[in-house]
C-alpha positions as CSV (number, residue, x, y, z in Angstrom):
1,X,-8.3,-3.4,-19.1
2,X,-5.9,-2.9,-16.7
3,X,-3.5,-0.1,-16.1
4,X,-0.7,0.4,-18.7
5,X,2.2,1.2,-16.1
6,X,3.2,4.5,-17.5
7,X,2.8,7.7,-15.3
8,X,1.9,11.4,-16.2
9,X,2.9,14.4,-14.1
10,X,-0.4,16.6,-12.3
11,X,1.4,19.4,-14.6
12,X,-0.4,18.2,-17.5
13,X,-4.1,18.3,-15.9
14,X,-3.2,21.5,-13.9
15,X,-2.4,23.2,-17.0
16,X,-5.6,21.9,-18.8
17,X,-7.7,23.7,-16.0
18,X,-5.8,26.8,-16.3
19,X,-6.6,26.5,-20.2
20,X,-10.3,25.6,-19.9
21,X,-11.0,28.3,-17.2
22,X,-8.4,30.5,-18.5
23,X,-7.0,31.3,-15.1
24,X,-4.5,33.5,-14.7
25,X,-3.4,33.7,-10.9
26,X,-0.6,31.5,-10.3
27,X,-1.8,30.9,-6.5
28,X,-4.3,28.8,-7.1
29,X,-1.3,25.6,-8.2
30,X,-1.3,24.8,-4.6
31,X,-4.7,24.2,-4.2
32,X,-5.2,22.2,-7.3
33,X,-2.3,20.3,-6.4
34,X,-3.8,19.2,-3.0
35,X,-7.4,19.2,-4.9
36,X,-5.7,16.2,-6.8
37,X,-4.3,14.4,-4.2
38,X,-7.7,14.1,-2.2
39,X,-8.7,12.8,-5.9
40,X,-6.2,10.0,-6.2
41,X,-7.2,9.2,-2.3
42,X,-10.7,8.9,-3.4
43,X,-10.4,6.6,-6.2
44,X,-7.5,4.4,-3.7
45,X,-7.0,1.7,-5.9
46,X,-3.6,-0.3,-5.1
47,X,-2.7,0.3,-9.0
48,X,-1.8,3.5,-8.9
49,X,1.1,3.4,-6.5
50,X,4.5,2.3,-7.1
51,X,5.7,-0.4,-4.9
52,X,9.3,0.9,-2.9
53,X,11.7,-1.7,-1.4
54,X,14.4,-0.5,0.4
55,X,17.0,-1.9,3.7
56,X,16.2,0.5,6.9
57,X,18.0,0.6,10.0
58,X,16.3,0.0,13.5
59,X,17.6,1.6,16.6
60,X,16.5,0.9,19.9
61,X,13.7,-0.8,18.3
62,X,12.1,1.7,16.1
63,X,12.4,2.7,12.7
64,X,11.1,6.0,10.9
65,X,8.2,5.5,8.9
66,X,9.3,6.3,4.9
67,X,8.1,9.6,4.0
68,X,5.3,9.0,2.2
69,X,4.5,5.9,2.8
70,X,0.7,5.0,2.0
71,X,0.2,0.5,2.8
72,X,2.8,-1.2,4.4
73,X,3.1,-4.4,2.6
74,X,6.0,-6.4,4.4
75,X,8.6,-6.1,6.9
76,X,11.7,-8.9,6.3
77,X,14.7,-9.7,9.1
78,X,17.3,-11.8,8.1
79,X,14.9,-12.9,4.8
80,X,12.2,-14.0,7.6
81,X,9.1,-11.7,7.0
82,X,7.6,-10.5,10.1
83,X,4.4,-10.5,11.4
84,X,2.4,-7.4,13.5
85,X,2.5,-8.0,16.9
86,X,-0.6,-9.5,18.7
87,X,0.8,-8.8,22.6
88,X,-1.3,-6.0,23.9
89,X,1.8,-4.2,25.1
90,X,3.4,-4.4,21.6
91,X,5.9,-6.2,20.5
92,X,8.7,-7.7,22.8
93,X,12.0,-9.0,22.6
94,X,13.2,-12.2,21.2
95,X,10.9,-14.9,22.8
96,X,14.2,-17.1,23.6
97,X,16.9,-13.8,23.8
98,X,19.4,-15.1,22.0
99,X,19.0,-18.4,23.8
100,X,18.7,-21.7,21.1
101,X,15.9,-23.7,20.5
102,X,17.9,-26.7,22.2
103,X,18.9,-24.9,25.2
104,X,14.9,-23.5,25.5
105,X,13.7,-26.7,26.0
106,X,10.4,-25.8,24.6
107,X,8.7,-27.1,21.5
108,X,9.2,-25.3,18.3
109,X,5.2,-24.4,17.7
110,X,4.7,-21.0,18.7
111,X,0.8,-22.2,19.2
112,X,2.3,-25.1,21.8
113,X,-0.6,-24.9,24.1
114,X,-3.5,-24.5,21.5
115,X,-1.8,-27.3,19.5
116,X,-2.9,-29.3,22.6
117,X,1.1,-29.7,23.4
118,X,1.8,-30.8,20.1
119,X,5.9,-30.5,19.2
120,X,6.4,-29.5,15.6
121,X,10.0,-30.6,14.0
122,X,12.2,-27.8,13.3
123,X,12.3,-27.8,9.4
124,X,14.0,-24.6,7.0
125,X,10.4,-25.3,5.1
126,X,7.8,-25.1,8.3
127,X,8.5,-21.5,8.5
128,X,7.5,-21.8,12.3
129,X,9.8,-20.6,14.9
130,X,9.5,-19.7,18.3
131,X,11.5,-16.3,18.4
132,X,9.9,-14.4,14.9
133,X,10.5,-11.3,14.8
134,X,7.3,-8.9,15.5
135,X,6.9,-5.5,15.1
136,X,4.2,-2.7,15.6
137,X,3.4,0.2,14.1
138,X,2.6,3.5,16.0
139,X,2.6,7.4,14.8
140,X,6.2,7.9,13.1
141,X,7.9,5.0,13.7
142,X,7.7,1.4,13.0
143,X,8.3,-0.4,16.4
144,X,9.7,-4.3,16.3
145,X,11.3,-6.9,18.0
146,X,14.6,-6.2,17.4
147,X,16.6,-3.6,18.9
148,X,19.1,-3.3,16.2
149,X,19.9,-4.1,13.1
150,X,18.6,-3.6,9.4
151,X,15.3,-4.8,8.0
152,X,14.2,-4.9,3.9
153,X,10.5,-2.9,3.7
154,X,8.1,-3.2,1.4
155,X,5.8,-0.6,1.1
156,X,3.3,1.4,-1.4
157,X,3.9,5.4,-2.0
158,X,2.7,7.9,-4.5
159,X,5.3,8.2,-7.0
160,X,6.7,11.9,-7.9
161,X,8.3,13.6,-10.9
162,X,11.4,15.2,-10.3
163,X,9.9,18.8,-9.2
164,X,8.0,17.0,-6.2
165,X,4.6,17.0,-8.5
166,X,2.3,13.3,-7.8
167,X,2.5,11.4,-10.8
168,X,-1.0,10.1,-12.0
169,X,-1.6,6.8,-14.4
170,X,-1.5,8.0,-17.8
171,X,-4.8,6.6,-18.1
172,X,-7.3,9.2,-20.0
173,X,-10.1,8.2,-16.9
174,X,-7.7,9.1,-14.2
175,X,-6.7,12.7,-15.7
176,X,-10.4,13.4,-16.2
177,X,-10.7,12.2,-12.8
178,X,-8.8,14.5,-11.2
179,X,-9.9,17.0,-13.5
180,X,-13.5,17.1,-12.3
181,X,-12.4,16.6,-8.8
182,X,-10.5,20.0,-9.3
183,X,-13.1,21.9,-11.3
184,X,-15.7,20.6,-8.8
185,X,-13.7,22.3,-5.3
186,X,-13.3,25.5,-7.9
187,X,-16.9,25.7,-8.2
188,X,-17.9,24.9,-4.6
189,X,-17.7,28.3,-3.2
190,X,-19.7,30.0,-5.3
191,X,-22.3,27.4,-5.2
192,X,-22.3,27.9,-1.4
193,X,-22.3,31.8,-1.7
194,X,-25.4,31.2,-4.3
195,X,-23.8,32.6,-7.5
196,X,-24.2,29.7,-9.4
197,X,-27.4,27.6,-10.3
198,X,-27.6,24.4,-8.4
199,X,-27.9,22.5,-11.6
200,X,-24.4,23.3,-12.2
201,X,-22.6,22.1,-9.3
202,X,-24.6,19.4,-9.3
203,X,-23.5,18.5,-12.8
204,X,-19.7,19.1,-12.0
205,X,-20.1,16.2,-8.8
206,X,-21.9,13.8,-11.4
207,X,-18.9,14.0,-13.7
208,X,-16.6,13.6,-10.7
209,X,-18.6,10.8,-9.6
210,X,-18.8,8.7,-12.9
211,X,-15.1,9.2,-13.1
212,X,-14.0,8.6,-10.0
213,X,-15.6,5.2,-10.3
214,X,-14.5,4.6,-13.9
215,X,-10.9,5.0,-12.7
216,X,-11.0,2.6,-10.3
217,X,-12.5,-0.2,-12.2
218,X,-10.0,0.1,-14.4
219,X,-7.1,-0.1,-12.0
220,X,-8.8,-3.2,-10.6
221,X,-9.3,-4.9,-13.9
222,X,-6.4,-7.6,-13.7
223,X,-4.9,-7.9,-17.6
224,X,-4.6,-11.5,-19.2
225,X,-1.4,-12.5,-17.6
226,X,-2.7,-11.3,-13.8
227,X,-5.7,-13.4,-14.5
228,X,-3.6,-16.4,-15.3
229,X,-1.6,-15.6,-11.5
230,X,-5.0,-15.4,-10.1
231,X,-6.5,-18.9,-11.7
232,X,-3.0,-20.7,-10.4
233,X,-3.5,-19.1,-6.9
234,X,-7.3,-20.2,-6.6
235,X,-7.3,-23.4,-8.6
236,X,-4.9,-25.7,-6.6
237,X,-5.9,-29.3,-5.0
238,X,-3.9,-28.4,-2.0
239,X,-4.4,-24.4,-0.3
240,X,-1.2,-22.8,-0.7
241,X,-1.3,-21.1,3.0
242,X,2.3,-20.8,3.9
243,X,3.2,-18.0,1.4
244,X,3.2,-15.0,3.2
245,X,7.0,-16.7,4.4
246,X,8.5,-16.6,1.3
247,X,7.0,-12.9,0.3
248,X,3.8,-15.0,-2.1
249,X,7.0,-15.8,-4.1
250,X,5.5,-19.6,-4.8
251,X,1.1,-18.0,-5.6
252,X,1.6,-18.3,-9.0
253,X,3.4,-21.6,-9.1
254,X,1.7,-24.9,-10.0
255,X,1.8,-27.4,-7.1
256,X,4.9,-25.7,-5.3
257,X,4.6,-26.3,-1.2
């Protein structure tokens, strides 16, 4: 089954761990905290982040990277998604700066030359235009075509609770999950030092293990209406491959080009 949607804080599997182990130390929150978020890196299923869309402003072509941003679904100008860069030197200015298509003379195929000089007509539904937008990402910043103005991005993040605390699925495989993960990196060091058996640790990784995996399957297991988007998007007489223009808007539409 898929997830459910709903989210739980880490509070509620920290404090299980404190209960189980009665702990008393409050240092060791810290720990478990980043103990749990190498968990939830582990089982990295798309699923368990919350999808963020929000207008960001470039200057001089670049744009901060949003704090915590974890996949970087799509970049929009103007309601024209952009595509990563393929120049070598990273992306460049507007192939025609701010000249028109008529005035360029050229063809409006991007690919003129490995169309064998084949002129496309410009049409709002062709989605081809010789001066798209690129962009390029690099540590910090997000770098594109443009050198100013505002772009929509669509990106994946780890979603918090109001103290700062990740919020997990509330799925009863993901807690214990990150449960075992935690109780597992509590263990280690005595199992390195030798004061605990071997059978133990070894044990407390199996759980983590069969968890870990169990998780993820069920993130991944699409419910009955994602498996009706996923029959429309596969079983078509004609390939729907212009969708990533219109943000996959049309995948789940019967014979919509």
């Amino acid at each position: 089954m898929a997830l459910s949607g709903n989210y739980t804080s880490l509070k509620t599997v920290i404090a299980k761990v404190y209960r189980d182990f009665r702990i008393k130390e409050e240092d060791r929150v810290l720990d478990m905290i980043e103990w749990a978020g190498e968990a939830l890196e582990q089982i990295g299923t798309f699923e368990q982040l919350e999808t963020i869309t929000e207008p960001l402003c470039i200057n001089c072509h670049s744009i901060p990277i949003p704090c915590g941003l974890v996949y970087l679904n799509q970049i929009r100008h103007n309601g024209v998604p952009m595509l990563p860069s393929t120049n070598s030197f990273g992306p460049t200015d507007t192939f025609f700066s701010g000249r028109s298509q008529a005035d360029s003379g050229l063809p409006f195929s991007i690919n003129e030359r490995g169309l064998d000089n084949a002129t496309l007509v410009p049409s709002e539904n062709t989605g081809m235009v010789a001066d798209q937008n690129t962009y390029w990402v690099v540590p910090g910043y997000i770098k594109t075509s443009c050198s100013s103005g505002t772009v929509e991005v669509s990106y994946q993040r780890v979603p918090l609770d109001d103290e700062g605390y990740p919020l997990i699925p509330d799925e009863v495989s993901f807690k214990e999950a990150v449960y075992r993960y935690i109780v597992m990196k509590m263990i280690y060091p005595d199992w390195v030092m030798g004061t605990i058996r071997d059978a133990v640790y070894s044990h407390a990784q199996e759980r983590w293990d069969w968890y870990c995996g169990q998780a993820g399957a069920k993130a991944m297991m699409p419910n009955l209406a994602e498996m009706e988007n996923i029959k429309k998007a596969y079983f078509s007489l004609r390939p729907k491959t212009e969708q990533f223009r219109n943000s996959f808007n049309n995948l789940n539409k019967s014979n919509v080009y």
